[in-house]
N, C-alpha and C positions, 0 to 999 in steps of 0.2 A: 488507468493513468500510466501506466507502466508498460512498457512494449515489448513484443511475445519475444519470448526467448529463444535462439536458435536452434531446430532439436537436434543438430551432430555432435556439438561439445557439450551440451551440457546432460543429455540423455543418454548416450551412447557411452554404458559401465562394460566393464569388461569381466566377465562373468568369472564365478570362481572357477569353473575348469579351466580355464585359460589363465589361472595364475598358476605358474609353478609352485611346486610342496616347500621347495628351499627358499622362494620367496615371501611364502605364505608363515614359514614358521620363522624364518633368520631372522633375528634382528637387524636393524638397518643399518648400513653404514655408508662409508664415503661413497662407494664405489656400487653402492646400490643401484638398480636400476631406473630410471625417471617413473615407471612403472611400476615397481614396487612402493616405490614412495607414495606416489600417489594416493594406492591404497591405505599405507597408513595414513597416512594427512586424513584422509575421510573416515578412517575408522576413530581416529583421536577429535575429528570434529563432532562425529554421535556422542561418544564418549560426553563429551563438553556439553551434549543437550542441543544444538543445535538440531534444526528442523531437516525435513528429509529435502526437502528443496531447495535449502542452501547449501547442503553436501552435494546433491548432485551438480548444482549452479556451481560453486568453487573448483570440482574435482575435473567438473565438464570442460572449464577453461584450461586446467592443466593438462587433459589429455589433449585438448586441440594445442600446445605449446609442444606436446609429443608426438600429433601428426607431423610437427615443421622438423622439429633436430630429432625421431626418434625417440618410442615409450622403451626402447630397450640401452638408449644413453646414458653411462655412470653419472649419477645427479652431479658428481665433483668436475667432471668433466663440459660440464655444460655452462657457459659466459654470460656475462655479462652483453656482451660482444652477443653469444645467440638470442639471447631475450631481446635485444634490442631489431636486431633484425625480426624476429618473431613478428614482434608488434609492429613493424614498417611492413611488412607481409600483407598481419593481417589488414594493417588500414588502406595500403595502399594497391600489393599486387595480388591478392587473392580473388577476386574478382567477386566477392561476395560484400554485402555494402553491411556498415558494420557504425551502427549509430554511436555519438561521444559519448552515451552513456553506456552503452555496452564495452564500448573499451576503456571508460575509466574504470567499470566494472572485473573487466578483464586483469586491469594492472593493479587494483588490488589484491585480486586472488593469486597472482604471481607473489607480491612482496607479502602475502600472509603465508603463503606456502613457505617461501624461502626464511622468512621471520623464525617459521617452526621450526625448520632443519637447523636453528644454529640454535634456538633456544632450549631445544631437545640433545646436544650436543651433535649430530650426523654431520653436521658441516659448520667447519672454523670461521667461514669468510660466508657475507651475503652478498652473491652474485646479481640479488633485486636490488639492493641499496642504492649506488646512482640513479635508477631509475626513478624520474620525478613523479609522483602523483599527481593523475588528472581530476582536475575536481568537476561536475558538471552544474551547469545552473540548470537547472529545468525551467520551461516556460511557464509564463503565470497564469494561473486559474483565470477564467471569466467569472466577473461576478455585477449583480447587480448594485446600481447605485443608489443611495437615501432614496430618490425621487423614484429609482424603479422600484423599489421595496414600497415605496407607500401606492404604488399603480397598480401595482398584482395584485396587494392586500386591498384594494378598493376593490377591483374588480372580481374577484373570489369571493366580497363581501355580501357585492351586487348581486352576484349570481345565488348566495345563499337568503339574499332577501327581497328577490324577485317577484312577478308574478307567478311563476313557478319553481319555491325554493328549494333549491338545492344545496344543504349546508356541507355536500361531499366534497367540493372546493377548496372550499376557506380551512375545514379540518384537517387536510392533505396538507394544503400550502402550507398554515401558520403552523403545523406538527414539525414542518422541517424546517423554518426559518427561526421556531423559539430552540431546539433541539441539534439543531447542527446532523442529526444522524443519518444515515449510508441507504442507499435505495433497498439493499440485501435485508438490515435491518428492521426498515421500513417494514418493510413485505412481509418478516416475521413475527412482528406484534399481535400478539392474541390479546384477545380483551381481559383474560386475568393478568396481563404485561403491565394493566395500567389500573392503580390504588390511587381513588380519590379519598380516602378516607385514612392516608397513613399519620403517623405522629406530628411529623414535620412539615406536613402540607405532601397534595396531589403528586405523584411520583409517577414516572416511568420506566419500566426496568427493564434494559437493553441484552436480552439472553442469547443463547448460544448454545445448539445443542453438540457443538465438535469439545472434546474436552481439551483439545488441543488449542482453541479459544476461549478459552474460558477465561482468561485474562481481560476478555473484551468487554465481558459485562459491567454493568454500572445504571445508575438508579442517575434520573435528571428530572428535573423541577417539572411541571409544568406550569399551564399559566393560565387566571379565569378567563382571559379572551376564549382560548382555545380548549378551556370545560364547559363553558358553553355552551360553543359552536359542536364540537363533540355528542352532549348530552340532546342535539336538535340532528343530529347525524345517526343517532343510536335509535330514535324514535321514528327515523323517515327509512333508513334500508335494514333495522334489525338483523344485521351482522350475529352469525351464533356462534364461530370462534375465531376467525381471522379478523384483524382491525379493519381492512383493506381487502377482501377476499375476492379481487382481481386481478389482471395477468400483467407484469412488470410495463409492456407496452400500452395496456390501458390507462395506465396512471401516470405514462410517459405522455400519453395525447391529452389527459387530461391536464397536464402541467401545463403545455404548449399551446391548449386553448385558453389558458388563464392569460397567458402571455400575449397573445394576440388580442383577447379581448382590450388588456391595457394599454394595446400599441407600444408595447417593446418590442425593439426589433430584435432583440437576443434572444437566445433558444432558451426558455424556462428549461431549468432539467434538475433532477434531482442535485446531482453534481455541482450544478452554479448553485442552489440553497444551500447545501452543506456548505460549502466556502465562504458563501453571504453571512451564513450564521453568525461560521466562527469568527469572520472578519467584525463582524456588527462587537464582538464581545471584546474581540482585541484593542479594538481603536476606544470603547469605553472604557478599557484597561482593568477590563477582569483580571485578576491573577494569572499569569500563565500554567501555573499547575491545576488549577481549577478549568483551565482550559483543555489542556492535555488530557483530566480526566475523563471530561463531558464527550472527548472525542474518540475514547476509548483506545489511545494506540500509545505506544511505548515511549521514553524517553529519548532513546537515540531516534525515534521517527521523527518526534517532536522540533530536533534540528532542523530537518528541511521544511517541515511546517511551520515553524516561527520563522523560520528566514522569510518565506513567499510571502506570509502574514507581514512579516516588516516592510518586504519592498511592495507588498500590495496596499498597506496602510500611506507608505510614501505617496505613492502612483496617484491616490485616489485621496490624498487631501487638496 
């Protein structure tokens, strides 16, 4: 959903021999260089826990503001006046095309950067301050509607109660329409993932072998439709550790042909489920933090996903 990022400003670090010793050890000041700065700024955002690809994503944008006025420019020395043309540069005479969302991105990491130098004491005045925040709306999810939800699930039903049934179908579709979760996900489920026998009723437990995700994990309902369908799935391709133990395009074509079978004209795809899901849960007015969990992502992500969820609730009443 997110578009690739550009690799000069945001990959291109500047290696420690190429920082000087008196840079590397002085502490900062006014007259520091834009270039020294920067380093700290990224060393104080590890520091903070932040991830290694949003120091490079933050740091990257400051050095491209030091390709424009110079990485060897005293930070005091540098306007309001320069950022402002920076950013007319980049948008307009750089000759390199530069989406609203990369450069609302951009002019955030400018006014977090500058935020730090006065919060830190290095600079009296914030040279980012006029500078307004761009906010970007992202486009809205495609998703399906009540009548396509009940077309897919008829004809996924069809196909698993056929002449020759196939309940591989309906157990892919209805896993992602009652579940909400990620094709990555998806793809990861092994069959000890899922406890029909726990306390609380049938579970699914969403794992994550990076420990740097592990935040993601989270256990979600499932549903007798879909233990059923399942337990008639378990019996026809006896699966011995993957749920799904096929290659992410196979289960993209099989999505595609549920969709055709049901004459939808939109492209089934894991992507339009996760969204249907979580939309089907909003507009019935699940709790929104029962929502957030089930979706496994953070609070501050939860912003731009309640918002789409709100204007896609509007859209599609």
């Amino acid at each position: 959903m997110d578009e690739p990022l550009e690799d000069l400003p945001l990959f291109s670090y500047q290696t420690t021999s190429s920082i000087s010793e008196s840079e590397a050890t002085t502490p900062l000041k006014s007259d520091s260089s834009l270039s020294a700065a920067i380093n700290a700024w990224g060393e104080a955002l590890e520091a903070q826990g932040r991830s290694i690809h949003t120091v490079k994503a933050f740091t990257g944008d400051l050095r491209l503001v030091g390709k424009f006025v110079g990485t060897g420019q005293p930070i005091n020395q540098i306007s309001t006046s320069d950022l402002k043309n920076f950013l007319d540069w980049m948008l307009n005479r750089r000759g390199v095309s530069c989406s609203p969302k990369t450069y609302a991105r951009r002019i955030t990491s400018i006014k977090a950067f500058y935020r730090w130098l006065v919060e830190t004491g290095v600079l009296q005045e914030d040279a980012a301050a006029p500078i307004a925040q761009q906010s970007v709306i992202s486009p809205l999810p495609e998703v399906l509607t009540q009548e396509e939800v009940e077309a897919v699930v008829k004809s996924a039903e069809l196909m698993r109660k056929g002449s020759a049934p196939d309940a591989r179908p309906y157990t892919l579709l209805k896993l992602l329409l009652d579940t909400g979760i990620k094709k990555g996900e998806c793809l990861n489920i092994h069959l000890n993932h899922i406890d029909l026998n726990a306390v609380d009723g049938p579970i699914l437990f969403i794992r994550y072998g990076s420990v740097s995700k592990r935040y993601k994990e989270r256990k979600i309902d499932l549903t007798a439709d879909w233990i059923e369908a399942y337990q008639e799935y378990l019996k026809q391709y006896e699966p011995a550790n993957q749920l799904f133990p096929w290659s992410p395009r196979r289960l993209e074509y099989l999505l595609e042909d549920i969709g055709k079978a049901a004459g939808v004209e939109k492209h089934l795809s894991f992507e339009m489920c996760r969204w249907t899901a979580v939309l089907i849960d909003y507009v019935n007015g699940l709790d929104h933090d029962r929502i957030r969990q089930k979706l496994g992502i953070s609070k501050i992500q939860w912003r731009e996903v309640g918002n789409k969820l709100h204007r896609l609730a509007e859209k599609n009443a």
